[in-house]
N, CA, C and O of each residue as an XYZ file, in Angstrom:
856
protein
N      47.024     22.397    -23.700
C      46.001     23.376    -23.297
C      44.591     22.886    -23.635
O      43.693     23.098    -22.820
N      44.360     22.309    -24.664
C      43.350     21.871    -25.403
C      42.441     20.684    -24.494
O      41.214     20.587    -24.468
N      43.426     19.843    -23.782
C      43.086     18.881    -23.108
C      42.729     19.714    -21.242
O      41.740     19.326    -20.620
N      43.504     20.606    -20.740
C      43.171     21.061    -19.867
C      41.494     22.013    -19.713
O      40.611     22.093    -18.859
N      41.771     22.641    -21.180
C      40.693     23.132    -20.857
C      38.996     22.349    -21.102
O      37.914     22.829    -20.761
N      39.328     20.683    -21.976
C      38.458     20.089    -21.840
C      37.915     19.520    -20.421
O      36.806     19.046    -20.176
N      39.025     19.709    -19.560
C      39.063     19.077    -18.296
C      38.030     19.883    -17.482
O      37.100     19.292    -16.932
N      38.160     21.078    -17.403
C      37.512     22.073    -16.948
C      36.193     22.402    -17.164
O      35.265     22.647    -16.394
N      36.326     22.345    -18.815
C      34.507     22.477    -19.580
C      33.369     21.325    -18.914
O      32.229     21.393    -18.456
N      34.381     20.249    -19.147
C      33.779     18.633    -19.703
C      34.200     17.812    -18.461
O      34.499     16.671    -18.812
N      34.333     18.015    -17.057
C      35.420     16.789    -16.523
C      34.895     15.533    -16.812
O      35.748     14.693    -17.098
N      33.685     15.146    -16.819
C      33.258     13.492    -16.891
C      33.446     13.134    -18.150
O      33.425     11.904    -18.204
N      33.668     13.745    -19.476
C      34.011     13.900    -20.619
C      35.520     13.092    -20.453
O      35.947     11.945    -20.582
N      35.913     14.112    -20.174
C      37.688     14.335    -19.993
C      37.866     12.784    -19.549
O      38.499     11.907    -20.137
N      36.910     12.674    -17.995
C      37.713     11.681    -17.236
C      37.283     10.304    -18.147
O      38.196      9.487    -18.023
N      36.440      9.892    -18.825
C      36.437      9.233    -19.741
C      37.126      8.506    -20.296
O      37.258      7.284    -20.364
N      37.737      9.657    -20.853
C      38.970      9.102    -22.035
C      40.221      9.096    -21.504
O      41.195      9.209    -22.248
N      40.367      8.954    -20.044
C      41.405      8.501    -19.600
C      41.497      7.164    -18.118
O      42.363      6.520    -17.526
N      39.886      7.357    -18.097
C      40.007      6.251    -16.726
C      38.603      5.511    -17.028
O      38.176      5.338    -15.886
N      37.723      5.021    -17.834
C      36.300      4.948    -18.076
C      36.355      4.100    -16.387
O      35.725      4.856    -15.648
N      36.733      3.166    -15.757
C      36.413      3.115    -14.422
C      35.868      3.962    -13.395
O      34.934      3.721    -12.630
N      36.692      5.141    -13.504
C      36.223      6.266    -12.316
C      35.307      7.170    -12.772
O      34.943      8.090    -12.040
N      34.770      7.000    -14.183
C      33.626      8.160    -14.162
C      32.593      7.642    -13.554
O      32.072      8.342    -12.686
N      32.154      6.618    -13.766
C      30.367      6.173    -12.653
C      30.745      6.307    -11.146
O      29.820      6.708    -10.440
N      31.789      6.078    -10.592
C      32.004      6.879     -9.231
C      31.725      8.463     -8.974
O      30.932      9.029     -8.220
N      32.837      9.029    -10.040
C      32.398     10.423    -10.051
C      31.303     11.397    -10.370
O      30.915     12.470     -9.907
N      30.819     10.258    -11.751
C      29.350     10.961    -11.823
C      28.201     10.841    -10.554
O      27.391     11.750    -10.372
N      28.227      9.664     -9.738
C      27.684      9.675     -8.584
C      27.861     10.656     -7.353
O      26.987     10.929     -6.530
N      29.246     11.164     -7.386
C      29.506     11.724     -6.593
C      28.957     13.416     -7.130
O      28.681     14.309     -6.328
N      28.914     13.513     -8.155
C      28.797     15.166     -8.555
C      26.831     14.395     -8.672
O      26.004     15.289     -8.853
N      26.437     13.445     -8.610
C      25.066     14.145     -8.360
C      24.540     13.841     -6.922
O      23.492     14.351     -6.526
N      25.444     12.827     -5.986
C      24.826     13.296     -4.462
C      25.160     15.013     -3.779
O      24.593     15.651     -2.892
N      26.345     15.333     -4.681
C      26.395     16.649     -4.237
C      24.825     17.843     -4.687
O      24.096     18.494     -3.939
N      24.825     17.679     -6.299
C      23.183     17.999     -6.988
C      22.401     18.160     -6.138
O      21.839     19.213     -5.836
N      22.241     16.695     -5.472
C      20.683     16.177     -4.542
C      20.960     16.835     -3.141
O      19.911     16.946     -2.506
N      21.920     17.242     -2.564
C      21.953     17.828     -1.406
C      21.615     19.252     -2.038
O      20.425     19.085     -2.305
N      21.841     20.200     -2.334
C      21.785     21.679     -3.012
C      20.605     21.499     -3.173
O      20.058     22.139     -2.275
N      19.641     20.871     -3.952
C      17.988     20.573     -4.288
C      17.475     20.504     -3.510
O      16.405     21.110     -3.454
N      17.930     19.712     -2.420
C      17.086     19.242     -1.210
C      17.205     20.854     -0.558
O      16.257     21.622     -0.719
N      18.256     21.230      0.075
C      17.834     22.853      0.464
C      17.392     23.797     -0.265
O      16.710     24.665      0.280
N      17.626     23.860     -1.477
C      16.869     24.407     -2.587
C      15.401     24.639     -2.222
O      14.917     25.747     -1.991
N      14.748     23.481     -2.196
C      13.793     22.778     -2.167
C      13.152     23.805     -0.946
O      12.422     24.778     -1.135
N      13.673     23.266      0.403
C      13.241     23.585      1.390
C      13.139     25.911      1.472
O      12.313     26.609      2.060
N      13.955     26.196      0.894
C      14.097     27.649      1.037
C      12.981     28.096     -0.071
O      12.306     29.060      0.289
N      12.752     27.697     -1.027
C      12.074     28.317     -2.365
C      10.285     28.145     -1.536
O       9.545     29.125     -1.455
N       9.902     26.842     -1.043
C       8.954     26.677     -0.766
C       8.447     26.996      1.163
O       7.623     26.379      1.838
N       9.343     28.188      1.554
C       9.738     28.914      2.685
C       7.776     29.217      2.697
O       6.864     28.474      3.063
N       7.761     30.554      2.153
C       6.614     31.420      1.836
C       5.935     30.401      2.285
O       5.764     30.525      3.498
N       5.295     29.091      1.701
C       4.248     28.465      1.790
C       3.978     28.069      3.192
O       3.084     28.414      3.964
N       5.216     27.064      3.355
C       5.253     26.591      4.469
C       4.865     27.408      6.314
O       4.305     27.098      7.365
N       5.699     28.689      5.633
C       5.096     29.851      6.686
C       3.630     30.270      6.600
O       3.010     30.761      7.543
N       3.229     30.078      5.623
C       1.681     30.587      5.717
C       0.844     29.314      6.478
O       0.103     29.420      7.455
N       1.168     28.166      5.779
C       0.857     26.692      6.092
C       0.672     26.693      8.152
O      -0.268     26.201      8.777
N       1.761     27.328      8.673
C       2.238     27.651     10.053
C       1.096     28.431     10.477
O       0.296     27.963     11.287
N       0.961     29.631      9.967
C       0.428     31.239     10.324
C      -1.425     30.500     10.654
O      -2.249     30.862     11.495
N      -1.532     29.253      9.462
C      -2.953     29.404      9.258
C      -3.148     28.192     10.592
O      -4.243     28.166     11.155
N      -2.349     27.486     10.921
C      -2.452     26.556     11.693
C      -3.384     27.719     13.157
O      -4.565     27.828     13.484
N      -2.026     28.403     13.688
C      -2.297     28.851     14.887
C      -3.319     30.433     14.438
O      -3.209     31.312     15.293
N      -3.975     30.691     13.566
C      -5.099     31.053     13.413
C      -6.269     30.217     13.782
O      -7.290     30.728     14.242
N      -6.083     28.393     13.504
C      -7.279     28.035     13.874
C      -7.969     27.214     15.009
O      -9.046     26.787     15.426
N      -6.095     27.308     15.315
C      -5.741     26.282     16.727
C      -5.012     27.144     18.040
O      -4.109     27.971     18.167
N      -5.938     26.451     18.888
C      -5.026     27.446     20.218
C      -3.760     26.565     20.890
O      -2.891     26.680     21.754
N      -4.353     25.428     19.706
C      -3.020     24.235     20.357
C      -1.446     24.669     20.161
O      -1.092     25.781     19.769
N      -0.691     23.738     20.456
C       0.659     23.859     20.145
C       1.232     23.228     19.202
O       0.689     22.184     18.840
N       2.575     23.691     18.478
C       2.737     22.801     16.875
C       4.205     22.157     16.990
O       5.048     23.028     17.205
N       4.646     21.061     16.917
C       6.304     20.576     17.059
C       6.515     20.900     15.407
O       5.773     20.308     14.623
N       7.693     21.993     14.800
C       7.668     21.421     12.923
C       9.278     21.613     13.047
O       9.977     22.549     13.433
N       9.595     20.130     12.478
C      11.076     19.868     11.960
C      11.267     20.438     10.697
O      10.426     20.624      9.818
N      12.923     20.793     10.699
C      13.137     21.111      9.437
C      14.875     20.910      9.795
O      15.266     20.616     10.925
N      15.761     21.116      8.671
C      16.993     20.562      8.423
C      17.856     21.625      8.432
O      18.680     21.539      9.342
N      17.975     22.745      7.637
C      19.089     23.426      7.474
C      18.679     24.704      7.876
O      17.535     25.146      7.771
N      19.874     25.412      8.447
C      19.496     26.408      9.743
C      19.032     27.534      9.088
O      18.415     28.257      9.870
N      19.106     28.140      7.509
C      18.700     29.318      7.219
C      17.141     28.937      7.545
O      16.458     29.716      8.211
N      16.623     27.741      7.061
C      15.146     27.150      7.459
C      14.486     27.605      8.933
O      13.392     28.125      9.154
N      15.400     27.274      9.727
C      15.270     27.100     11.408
C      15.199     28.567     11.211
O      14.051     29.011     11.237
N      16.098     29.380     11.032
C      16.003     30.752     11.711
C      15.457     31.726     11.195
O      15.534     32.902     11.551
N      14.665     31.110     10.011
C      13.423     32.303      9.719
C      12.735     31.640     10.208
O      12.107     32.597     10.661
N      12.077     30.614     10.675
C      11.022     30.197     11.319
C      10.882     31.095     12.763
O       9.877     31.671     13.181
N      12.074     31.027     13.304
C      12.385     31.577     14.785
C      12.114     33.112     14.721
O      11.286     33.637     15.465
N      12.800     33.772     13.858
C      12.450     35.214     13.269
C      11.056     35.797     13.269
O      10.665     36.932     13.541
N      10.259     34.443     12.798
C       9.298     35.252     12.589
C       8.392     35.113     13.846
O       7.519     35.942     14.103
N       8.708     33.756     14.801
C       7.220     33.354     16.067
C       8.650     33.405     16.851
O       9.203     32.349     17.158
N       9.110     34.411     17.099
C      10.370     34.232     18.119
C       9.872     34.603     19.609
O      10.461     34.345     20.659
N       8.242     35.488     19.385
C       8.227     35.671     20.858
C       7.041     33.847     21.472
O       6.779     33.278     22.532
N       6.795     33.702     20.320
C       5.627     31.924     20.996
C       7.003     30.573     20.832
O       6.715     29.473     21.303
N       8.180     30.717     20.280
C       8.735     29.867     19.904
C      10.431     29.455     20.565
O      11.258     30.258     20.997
N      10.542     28.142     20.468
C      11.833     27.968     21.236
C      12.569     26.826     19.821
O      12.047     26.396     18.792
N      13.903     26.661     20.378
C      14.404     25.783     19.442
C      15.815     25.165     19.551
O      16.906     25.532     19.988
N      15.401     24.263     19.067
C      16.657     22.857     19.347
C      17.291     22.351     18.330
O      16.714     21.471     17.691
N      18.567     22.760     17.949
C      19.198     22.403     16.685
C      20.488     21.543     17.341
O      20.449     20.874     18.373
N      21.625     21.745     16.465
C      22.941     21.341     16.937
C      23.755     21.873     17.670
O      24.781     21.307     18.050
N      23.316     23.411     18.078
C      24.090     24.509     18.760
C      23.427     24.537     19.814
O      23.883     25.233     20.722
N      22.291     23.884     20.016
C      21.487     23.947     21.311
C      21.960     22.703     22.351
O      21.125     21.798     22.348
N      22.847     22.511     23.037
C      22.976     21.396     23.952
C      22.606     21.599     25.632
O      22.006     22.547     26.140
N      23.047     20.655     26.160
C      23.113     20.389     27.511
C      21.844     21.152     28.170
O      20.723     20.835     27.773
N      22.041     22.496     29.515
C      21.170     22.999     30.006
C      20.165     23.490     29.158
O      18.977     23.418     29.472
N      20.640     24.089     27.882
C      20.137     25.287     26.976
C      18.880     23.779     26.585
O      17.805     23.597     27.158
N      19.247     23.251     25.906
C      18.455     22.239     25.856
C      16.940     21.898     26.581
O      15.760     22.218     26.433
N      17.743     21.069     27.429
C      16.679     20.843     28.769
C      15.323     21.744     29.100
O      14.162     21.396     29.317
N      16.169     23.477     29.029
C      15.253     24.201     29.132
C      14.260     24.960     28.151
O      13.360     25.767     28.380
N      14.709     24.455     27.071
C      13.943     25.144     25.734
C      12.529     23.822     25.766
O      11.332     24.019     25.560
N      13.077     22.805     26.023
C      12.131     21.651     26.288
C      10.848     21.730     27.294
O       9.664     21.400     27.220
N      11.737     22.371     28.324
C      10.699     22.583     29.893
C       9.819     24.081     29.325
O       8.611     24.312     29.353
N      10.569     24.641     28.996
C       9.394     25.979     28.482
C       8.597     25.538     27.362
O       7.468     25.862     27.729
N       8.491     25.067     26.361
C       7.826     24.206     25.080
C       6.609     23.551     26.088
O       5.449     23.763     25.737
N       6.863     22.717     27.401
C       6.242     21.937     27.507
C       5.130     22.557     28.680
O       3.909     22.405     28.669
N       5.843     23.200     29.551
C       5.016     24.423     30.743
C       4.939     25.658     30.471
O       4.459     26.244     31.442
N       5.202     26.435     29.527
C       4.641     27.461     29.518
C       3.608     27.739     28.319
O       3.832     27.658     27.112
N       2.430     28.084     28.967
C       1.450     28.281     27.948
C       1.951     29.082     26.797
O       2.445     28.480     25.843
N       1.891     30.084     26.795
C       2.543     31.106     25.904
C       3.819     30.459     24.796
O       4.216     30.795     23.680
N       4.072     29.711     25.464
C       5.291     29.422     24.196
C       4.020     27.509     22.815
O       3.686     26.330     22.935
N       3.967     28.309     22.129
C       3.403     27.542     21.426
C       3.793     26.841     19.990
O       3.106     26.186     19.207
N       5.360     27.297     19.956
C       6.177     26.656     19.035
C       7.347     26.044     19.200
O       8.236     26.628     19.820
N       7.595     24.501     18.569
C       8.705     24.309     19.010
C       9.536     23.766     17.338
O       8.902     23.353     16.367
N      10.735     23.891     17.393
C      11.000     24.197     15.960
C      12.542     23.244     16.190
O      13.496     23.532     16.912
N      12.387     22.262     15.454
C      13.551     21.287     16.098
C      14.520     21.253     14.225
O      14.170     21.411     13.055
N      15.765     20.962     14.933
C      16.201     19.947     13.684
C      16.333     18.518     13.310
O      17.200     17.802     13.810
N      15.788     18.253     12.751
C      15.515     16.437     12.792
C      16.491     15.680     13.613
O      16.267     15.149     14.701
N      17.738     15.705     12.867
C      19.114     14.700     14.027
C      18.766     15.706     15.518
O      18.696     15.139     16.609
N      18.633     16.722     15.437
C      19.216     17.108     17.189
C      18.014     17.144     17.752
O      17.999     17.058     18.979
N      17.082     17.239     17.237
C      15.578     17.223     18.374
C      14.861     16.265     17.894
O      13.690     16.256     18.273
N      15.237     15.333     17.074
C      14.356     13.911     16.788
C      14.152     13.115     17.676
O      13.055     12.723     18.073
N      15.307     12.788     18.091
C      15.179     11.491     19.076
C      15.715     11.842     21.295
O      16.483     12.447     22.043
N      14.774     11.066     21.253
C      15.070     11.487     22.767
C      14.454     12.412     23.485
O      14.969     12.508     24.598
N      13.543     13.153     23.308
C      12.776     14.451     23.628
C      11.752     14.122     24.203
O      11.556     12.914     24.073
N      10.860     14.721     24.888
C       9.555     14.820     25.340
C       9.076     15.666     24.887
O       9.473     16.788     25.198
N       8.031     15.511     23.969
C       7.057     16.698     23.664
C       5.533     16.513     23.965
O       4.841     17.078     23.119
N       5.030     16.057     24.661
C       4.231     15.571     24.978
C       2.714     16.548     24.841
O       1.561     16.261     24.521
N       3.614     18.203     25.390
C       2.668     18.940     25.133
C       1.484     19.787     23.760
O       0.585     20.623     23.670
N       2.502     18.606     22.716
C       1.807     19.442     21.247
C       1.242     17.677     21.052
O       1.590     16.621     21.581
N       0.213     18.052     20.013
C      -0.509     17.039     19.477
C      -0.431     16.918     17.758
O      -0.912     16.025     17.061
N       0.301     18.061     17.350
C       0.422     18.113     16.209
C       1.959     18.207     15.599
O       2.732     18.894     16.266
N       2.388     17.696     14.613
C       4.185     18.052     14.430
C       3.610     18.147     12.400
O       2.733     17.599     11.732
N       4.438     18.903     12.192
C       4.782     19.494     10.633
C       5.908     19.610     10.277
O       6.799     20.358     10.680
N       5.883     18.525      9.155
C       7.964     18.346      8.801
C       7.719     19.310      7.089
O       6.913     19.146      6.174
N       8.714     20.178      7.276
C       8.847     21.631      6.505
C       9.705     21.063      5.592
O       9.486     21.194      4.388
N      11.103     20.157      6.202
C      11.941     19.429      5.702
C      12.048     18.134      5.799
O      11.526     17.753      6.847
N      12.619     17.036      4.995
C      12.931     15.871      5.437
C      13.788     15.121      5.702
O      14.564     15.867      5.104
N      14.390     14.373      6.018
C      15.714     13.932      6.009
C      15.942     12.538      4.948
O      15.387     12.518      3.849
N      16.615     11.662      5.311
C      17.128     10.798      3.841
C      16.705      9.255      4.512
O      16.958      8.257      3.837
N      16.268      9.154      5.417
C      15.692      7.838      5.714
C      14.530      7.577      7.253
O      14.580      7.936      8.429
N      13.570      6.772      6.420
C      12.591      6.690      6.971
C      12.744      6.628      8.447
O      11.824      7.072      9.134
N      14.499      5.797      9.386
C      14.215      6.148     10.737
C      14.460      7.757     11.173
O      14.052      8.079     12.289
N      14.858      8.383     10.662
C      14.829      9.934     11.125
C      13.550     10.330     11.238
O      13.088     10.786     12.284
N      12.766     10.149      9.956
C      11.330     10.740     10.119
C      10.574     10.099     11.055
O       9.757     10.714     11.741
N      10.801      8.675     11.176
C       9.671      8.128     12.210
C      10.464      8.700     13.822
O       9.629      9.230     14.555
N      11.695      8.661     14.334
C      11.902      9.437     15.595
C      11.524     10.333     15.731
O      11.120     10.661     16.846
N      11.453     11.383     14.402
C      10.997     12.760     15.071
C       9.555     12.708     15.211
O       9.297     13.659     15.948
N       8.587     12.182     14.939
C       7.004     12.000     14.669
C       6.722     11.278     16.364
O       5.826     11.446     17.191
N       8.052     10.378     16.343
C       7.801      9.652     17.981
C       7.581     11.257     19.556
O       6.968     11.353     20.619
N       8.189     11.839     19.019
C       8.574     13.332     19.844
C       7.347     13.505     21.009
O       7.492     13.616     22.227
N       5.822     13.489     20.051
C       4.581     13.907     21.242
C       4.470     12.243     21.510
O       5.357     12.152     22.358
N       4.190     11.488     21.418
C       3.925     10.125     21.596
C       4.255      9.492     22.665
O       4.949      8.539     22.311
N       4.090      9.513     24.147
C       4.811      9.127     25.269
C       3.161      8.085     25.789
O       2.038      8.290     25.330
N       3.584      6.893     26.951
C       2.652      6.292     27.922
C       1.890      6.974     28.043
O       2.415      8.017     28.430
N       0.279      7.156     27.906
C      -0.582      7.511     28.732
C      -1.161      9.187     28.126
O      -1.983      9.849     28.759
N      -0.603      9.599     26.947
C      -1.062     10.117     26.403
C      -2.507      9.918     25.373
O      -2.514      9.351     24.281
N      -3.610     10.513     26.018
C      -4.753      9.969     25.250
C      -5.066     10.689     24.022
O      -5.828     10.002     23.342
N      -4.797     11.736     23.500
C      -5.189     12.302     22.492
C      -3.861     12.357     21.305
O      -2.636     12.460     21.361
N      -5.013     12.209     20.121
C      -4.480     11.758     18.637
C      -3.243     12.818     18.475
O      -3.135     13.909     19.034
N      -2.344     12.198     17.563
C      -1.062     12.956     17.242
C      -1.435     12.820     15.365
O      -1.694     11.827     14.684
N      -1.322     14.190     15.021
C      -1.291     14.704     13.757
C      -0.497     14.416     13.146
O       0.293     15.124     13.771
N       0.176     13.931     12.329
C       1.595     14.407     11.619
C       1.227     14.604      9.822
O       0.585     13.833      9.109
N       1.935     15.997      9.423
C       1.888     16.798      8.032
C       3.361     16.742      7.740
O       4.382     17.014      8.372
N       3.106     16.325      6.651
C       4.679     16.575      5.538
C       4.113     17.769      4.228
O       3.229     17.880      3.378
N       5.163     18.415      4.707
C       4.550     19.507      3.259
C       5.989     19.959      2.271
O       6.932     20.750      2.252
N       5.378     18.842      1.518
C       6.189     18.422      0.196
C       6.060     19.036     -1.012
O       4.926     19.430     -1.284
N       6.968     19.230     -1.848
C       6.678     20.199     -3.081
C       6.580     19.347     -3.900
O       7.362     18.396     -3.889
N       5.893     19.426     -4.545
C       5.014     17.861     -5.929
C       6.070     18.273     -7.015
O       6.455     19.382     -7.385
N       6.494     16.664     -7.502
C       7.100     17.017     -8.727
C       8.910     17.365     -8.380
O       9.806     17.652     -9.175
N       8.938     17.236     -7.251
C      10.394     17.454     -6.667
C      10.979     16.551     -6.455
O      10.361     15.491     -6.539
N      12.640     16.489     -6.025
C      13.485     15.530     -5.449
C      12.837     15.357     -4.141
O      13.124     14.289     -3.599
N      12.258     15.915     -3.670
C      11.730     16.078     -2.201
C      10.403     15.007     -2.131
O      10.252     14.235     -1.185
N       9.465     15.089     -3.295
C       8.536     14.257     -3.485
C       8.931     12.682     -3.745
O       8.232     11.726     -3.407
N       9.992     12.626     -4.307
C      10.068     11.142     -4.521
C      11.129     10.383     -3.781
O      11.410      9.184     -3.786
N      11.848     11.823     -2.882
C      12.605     11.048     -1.630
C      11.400     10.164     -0.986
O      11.374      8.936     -0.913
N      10.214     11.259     -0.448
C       9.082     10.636      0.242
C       8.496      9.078      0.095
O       8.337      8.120      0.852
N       8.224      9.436     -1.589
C       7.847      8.317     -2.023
C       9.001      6.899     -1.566
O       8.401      5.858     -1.293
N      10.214      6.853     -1.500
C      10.912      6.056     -1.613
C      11.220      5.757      0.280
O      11.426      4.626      0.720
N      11.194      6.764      0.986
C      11.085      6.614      2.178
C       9.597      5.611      3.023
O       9.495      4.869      4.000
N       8.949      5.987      2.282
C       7.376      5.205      2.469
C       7.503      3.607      1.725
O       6.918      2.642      2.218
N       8.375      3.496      0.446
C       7.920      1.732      0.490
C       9.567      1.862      1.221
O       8.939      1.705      2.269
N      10.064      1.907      1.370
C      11.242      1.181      2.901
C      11.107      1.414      3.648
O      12.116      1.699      4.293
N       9.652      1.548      4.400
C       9.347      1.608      5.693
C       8.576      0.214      5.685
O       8.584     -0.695      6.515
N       7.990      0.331      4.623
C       6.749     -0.876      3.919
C       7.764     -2.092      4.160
O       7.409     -2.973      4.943
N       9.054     -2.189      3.505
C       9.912     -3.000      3.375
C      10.286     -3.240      4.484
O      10.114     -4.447      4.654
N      10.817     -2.675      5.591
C      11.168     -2.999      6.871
C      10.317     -3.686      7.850
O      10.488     -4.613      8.642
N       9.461     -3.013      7.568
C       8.130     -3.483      8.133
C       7.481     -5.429      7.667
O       6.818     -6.314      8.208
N       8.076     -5.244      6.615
C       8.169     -6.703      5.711
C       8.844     -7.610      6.742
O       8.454     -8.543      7.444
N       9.932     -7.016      6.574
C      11.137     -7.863      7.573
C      11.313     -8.358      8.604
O      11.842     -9.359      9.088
N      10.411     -6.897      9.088
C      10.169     -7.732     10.684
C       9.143     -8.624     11.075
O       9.045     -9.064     12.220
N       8.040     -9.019      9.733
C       7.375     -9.623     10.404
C       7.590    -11.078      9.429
O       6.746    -11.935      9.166
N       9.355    -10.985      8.922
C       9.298    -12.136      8.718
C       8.863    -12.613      7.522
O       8.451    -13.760      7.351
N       8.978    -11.376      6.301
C       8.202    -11.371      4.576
C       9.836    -11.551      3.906
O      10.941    -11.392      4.426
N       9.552    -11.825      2.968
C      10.765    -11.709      2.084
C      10.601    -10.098      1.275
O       9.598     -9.401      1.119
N      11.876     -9.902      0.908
C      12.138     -8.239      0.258
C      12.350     -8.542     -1.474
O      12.935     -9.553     -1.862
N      11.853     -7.638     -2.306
C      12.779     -7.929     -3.244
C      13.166     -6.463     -3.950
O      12.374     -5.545     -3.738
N      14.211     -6.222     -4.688
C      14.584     -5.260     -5.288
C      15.836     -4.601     -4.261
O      16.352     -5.249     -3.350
N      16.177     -3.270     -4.593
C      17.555     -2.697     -4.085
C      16.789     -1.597     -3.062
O      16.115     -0.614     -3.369
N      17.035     -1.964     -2.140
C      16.687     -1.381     -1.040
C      17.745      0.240     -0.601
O      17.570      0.796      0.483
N      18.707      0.741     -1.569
C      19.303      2.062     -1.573
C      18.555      3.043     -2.169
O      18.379      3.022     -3.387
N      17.779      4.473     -1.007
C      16.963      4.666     -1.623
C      18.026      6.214     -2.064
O      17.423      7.258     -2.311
N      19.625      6.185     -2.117
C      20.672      7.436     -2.891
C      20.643      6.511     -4.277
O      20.949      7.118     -5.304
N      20.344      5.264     -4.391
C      21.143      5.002     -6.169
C      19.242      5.006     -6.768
O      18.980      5.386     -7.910
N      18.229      4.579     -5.887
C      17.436      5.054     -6.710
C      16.732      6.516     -7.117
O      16.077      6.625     -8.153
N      16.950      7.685     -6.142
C      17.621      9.116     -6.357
C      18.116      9.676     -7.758
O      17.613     10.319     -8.679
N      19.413      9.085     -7.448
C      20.401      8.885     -8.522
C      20.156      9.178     -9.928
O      20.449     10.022    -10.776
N      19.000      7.315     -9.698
C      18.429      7.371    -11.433
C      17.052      8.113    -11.887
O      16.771      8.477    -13.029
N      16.431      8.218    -10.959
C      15.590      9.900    -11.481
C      16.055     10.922    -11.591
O      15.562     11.587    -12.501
N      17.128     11.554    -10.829
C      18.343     13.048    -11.693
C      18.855     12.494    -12.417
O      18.931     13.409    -13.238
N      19.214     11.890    -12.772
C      19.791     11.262    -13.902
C      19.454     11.348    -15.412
O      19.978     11.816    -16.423
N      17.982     10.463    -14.978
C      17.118     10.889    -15.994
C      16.482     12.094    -16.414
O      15.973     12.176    -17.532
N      16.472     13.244    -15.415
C      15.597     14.198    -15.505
C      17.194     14.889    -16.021
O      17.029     15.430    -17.115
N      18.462     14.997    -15.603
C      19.435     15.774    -16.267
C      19.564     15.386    -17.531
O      20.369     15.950    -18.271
């Protein structure tokens, strides 16, 4: 009993003293689970802001706004609240439904929000009609963020494209950023033919800041 219920209290304890191999697997695994929960954490706690961040935009702009975000309680208070200026493209949105949330975003004046989820409205889209995009959320590597930023960016478009990340300082969210920005630096190295140095995994360097901060 004594040992079961250490199992329960303590498992990385427990698993220890019977496999020291599989605890640095498992402890990895119980903190990518951590870093996912934080990361929406993250995104819901700092809701309020981000909505005001929105509210003050189209107070000062008659323009139109593209803002990504990741997990759907995110998406559907956004929609809740600009549901009559706003359309939206997640994972449940396919085929026609699609197409046409796109064609209204892009021709109808009146609709002045478009509210995507990074994987399903990142890549492949035309947005041509907003000049500005605001990522609420982020995703875990620098090509997600740069497809969705590609979204207004088409031939022959002459006017500047904005892009805002609104990050909570001092967060897992802040130093994903940080780590997403030098492996873009790094890629960017590569292609033009630089040498790299250090560990280019930006989950084990994650890792060792919860780590440290647990």
């Amino acid at each position: 009993r004594r040992e079961y219920d250490l199992a329960v209290s303590d498992f990385l304890l427990w698993l220890s003293q019977k496999d020291r191999t599989k605890v640095k697997k498992a402890a990895r695994a119980e903190t990518l689970v951590k870093m996912g929960y934080l990361k929406r954490l993250i995104g819901e706690l700092k809701l309020p802001l981000t909505l005001e961040w929105v509210d003050n935009f189209f107070r000062q702009s008659e323009e139109k706004l593209i803002v990504f975000a990741i997990h759907k309680k995110i998406i559907e208070k956004l929609h809740e609240r600009y549901k009559k200026i706003s359309v939206i493209v997640d994972g449940s949105v396919v085929g026609r439904k699609r197409h046409l949330a796109v064609q209204k975003f892009q021709e109808d004046p009146r609709t002045k929000l478009f509210i995507g989820n990074i994987k399903a409205a990142g890549v492949g889209l035309n947005l041509t009609a907003a000049s500005t995009v605001a990522f609420l959320e982020i995703g875990w590597t620098p090509g997600e963020c740069v497809q969705a930023e590609d979204r207004p960016h088409r031939i022959g478009k002459k006017t500047v494209v904005s892009i805002y990340y609104l990050i909570a300082k001092d967060t897992l969210e802040e130093w994903l950023m940080e780590h997403i920005q030098k492996k873009q630096k790094v890629s960017s190295k590569i292609l033009d033919g630089g040498k790299i140095e250090g560990d280019l995994n930006i989950f084990d360097l994650l890792l060792q800041k919860l780590q440290k901060k647990g």
